[in-house]
C-alpha positions in Angstrom: 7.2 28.2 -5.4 4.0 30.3 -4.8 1.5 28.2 -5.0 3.8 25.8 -3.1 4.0 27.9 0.1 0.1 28.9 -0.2 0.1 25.1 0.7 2.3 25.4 3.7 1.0 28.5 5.2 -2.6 26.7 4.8 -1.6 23.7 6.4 -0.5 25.7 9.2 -3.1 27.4 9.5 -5.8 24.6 9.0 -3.3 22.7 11.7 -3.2 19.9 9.1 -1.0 16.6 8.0 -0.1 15.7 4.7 0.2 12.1 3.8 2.1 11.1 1.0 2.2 7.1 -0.6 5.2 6.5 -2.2 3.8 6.1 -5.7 2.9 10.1 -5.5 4.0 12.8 -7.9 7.4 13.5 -6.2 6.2 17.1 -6.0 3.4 15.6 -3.4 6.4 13.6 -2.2 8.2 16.8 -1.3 5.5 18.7 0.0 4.3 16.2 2.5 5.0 15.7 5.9 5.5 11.7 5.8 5.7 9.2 2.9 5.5 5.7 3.1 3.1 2.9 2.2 -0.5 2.9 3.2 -1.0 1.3 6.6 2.3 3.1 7.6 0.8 6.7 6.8 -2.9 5.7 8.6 -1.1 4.6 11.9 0.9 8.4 11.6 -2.4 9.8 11.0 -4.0 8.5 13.7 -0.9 9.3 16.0 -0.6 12.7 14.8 -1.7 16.0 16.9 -2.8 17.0 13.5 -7.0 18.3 13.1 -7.4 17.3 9.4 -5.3 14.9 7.3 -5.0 15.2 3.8 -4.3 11.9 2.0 -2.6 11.9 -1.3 -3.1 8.3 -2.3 -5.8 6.3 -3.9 -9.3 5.4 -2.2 -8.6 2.8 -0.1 -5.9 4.8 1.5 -7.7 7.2 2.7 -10.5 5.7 3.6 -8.2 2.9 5.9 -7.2 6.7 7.7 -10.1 7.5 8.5 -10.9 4.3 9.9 -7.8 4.7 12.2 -7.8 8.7 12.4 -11.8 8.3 13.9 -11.6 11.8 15.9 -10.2 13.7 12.8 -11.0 15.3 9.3 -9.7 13.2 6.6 -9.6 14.6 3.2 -8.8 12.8 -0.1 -7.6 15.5 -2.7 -8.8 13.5 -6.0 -11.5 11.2 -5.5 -11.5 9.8 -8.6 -8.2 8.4 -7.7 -9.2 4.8 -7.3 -7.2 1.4 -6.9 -8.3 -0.6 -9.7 -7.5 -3.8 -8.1 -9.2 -2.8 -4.6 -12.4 -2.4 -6.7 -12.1 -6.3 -8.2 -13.4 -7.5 -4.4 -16.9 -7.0 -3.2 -18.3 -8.2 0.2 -20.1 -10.7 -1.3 -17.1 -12.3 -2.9 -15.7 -12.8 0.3 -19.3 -14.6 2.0 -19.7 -16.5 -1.1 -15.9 -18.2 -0.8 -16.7 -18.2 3.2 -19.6 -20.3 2.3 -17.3 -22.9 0.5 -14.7 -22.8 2.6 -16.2 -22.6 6.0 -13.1 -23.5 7.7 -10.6 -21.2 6.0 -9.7 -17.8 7.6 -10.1 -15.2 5.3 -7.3 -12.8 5.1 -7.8 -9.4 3.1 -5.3 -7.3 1.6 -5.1 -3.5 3.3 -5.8 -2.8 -0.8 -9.0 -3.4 -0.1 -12.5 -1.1 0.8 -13.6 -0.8 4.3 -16.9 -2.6 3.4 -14.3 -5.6 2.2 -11.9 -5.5 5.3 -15.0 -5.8 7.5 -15.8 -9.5 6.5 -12.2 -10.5 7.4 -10.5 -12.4 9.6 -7.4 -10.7 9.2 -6.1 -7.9 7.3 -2.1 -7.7 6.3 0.1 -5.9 4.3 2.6 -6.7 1.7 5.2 -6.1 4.2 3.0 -8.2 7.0 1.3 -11.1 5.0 3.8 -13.4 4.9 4.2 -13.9 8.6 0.6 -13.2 9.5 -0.3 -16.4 6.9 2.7 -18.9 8.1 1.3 -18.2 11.7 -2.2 -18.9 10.9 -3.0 -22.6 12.1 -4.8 -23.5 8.9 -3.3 -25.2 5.8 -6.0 -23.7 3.6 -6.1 -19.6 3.3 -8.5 -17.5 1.9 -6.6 -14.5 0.5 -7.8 -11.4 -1.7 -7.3 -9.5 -3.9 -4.2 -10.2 -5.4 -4.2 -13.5 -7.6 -0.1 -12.6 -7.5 0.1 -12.4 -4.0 -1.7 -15.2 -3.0 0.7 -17.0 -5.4 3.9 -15.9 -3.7 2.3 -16.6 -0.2 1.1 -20.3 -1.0 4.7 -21.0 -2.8 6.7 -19.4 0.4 4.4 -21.2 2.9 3.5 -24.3 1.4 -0.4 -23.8 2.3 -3.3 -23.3 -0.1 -4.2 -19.9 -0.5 -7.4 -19.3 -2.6 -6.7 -16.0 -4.4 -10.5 -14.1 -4.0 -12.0 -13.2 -6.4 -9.8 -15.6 -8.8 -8.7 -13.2 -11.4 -7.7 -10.3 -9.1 -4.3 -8.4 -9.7 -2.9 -4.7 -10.0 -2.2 -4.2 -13.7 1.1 -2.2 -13.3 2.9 -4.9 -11.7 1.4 -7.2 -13.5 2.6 -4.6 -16.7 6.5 -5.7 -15.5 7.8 -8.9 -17.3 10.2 -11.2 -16.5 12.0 -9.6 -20.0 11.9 -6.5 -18.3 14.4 -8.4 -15.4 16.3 -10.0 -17.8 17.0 -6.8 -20.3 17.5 -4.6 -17.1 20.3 -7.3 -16.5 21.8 -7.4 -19.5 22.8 -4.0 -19.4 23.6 -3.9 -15.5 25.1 -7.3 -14.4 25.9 -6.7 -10.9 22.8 -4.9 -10.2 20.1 -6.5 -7.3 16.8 -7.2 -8.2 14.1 -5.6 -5.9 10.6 -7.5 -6.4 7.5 -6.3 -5.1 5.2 -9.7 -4.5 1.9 -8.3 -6.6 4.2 -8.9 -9.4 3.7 -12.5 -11.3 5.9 -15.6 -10.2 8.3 -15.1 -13.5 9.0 -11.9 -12.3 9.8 -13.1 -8.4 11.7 -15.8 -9.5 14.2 -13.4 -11.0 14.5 -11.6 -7.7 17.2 -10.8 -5.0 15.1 -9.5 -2.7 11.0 -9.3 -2.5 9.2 -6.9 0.0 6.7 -4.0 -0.2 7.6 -0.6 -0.7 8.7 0.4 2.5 10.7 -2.9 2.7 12.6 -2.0 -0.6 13.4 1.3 0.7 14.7 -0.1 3.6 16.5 -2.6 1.7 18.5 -0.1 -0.6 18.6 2.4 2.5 20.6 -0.6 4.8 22.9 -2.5 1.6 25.8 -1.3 -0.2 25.5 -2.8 -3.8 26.2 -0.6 -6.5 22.9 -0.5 -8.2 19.5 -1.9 -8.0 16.3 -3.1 -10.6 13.3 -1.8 -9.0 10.1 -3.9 -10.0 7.5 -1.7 -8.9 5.7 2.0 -9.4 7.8 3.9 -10.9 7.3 6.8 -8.2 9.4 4.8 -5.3 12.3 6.0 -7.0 12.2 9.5 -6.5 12.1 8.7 -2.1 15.0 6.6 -2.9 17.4 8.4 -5.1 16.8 10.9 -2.7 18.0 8.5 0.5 20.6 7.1 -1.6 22.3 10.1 -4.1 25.1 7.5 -4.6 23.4 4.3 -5.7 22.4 3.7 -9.0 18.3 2.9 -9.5 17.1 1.2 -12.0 13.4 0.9 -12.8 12.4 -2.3 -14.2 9.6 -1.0 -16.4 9.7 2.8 -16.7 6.3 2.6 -17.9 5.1 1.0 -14.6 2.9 4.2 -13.8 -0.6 4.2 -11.9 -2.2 6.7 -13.4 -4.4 6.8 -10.4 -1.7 7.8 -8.1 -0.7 10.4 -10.2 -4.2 12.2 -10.2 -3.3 13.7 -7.4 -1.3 17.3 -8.1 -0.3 20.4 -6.5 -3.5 22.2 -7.7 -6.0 19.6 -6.1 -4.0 19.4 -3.0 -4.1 23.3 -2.6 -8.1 23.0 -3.2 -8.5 20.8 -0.8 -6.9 22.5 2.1 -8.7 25.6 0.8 -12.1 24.3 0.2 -12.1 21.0 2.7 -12.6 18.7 -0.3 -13.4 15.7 -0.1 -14.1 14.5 3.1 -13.7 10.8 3.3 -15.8 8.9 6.6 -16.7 5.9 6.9 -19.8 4.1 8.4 -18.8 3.6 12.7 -20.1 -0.3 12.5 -17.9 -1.1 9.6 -14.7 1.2 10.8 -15.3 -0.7 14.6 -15.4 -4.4 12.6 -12.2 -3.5 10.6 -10.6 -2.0 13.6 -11.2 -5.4 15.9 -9.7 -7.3 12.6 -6.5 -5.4 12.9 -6.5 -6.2 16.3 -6.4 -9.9 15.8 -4.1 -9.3 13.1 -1.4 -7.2 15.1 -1.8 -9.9 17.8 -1.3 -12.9 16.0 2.5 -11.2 14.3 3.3 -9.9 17.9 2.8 -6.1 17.2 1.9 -3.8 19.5 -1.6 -2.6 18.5 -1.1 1.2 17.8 -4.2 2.7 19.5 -3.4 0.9 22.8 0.1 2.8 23.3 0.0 4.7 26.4 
């Protein structure tokens, strides 16, 4: 417990926020101040009183809070904690397929770098992609990264979605099997299958319910079944065996684990309140671009854009 309340007693006296994803250690789970999924933390960092935030997630995350937290400090603990699949999509991926598609909108996944988001037309989350693409007026979509994603969007909405780069995915869902379902099954017939949509089409055809993180938290949080097969990250199930002591939670692959999101520990988040490491910024013409994308995007699913509240 010391070097836990060292933390505490810095992050009062730094006046500081700390940001957990839900695929954290659940000892950075515990500590923090919110967890949740990645857009959901950068809007509470923004919103926040807070002088620095420290963000105990991959890359991307932190990075999309300081794009959104513009007038504060915003810390990433480990930065060698990186999204593989954020890294399979470069600018000029996205100007190339522009190029030949010139009449597509080009929608880019939040796991994505600023530099990416910037060329968009839209930006979405798991939890918002679905009704941001059925409400685009275009039967053609260009959508990365995420070949799995764009795969579950084009067979919910009936439109082409061109997965960019092609051969884009997050290797731990992609690690989960449709075996893994049907095993998980077999041992636990009445249990609901929970799907997060980065996994492949076997896998979501096998499920009860498909949603991002803080949709399958929401889901177990709000139903009364018995027990549930979670296909995602192994670390969601610490936030929701602690929201739901009486349910049974099943992980679908134990060995579902980003290793990225588990860089993060109690030691480098101590450092980093200590020693201000490592400061994450990015450039004011790309966070202004990715800032009027949201825009458009919060308009076009009828969300209140979070920096206009009064």
């Amino acid at each position: 417990m010391g070097l836990v309340n060292e933390i505490l007693k810095m992050k009062r006296e730094n006046k500081a926020l700390i940001l957990a994803h839900n695929y954290q250690l659940p000892e950075i789970q515990d500590i923090a101040d919110y967890v949740g999924d990645s857009l959901e933390l950068s809007i509470k960092a923004m919103e926040h009183d807070a002088d620095k935030i420290i963000f105990c997630g991959v890359d991307f995350m932190a990075e999309q809070a300081s794009v959104l937290a513009m007038n504060k400090v915003v810390l990433h603990p480990e930065p060698e904690a990186k999204c593989p699949m954020a890294s399979m999509i470069t600018p000029e991926d996205v100007r190339k397929f522009r190029s030949n598609y010139p009449r597509a909108p080009v929608v880019i996944y939040v796991n994505s770098p600023a530099v990416v988001k910037a060329e968009a037309d839209y930006i979405v989350t798991s939890a918002s992609a679905l009704k941001l693409v059925s409400q685009i007026d275009s039967d053609t979509i260009l959508f990365g990264p995420d070949r799995n994603l764009a795969d579950y969007l084009s067979k919910t909405t009936g439109k082409t979605v061109i997965p960019v780069p092609p051969n884009s995915y997050c290797p731990v869902h992609e690690a989960i099997k449709a075996n893994n379902i049907i095993d998980a099954k077999t041992r636990d017939r009445e249990a609901k299958v929970l799907v997060h949509p980065e996994c492949i089409r076997e896998v979501r055809d096998l499920a009860d319910f498909i949603g991002s993180t803080s949709q399958m938290i929401k889901y177990v949080r709000e139903t009364n079944y018995k027990s549930y097969i979670i296909a995602t990250e192994i670390g969601i199930l610490h936030r929701m065996r602690k929201e739901n002591p009486d349910k049974k939670l099943i992980p679908a692959n134990p060995e579902a684990v980003c290793i990225n999101m588990k860089k993060i520990d109690l030691n480098k988040l101590y450092r980093s309140l200590k020693e201000g490491k490592y400061v994450v910024e990015v450039p004011d013409k790309i966070r202004r671009r990715v800032l009027r994308v949201l825009e458009n995007s919060f308009e076009i699913i009828g969300v209140e854009i979070p920096w206009r509240k009064k």
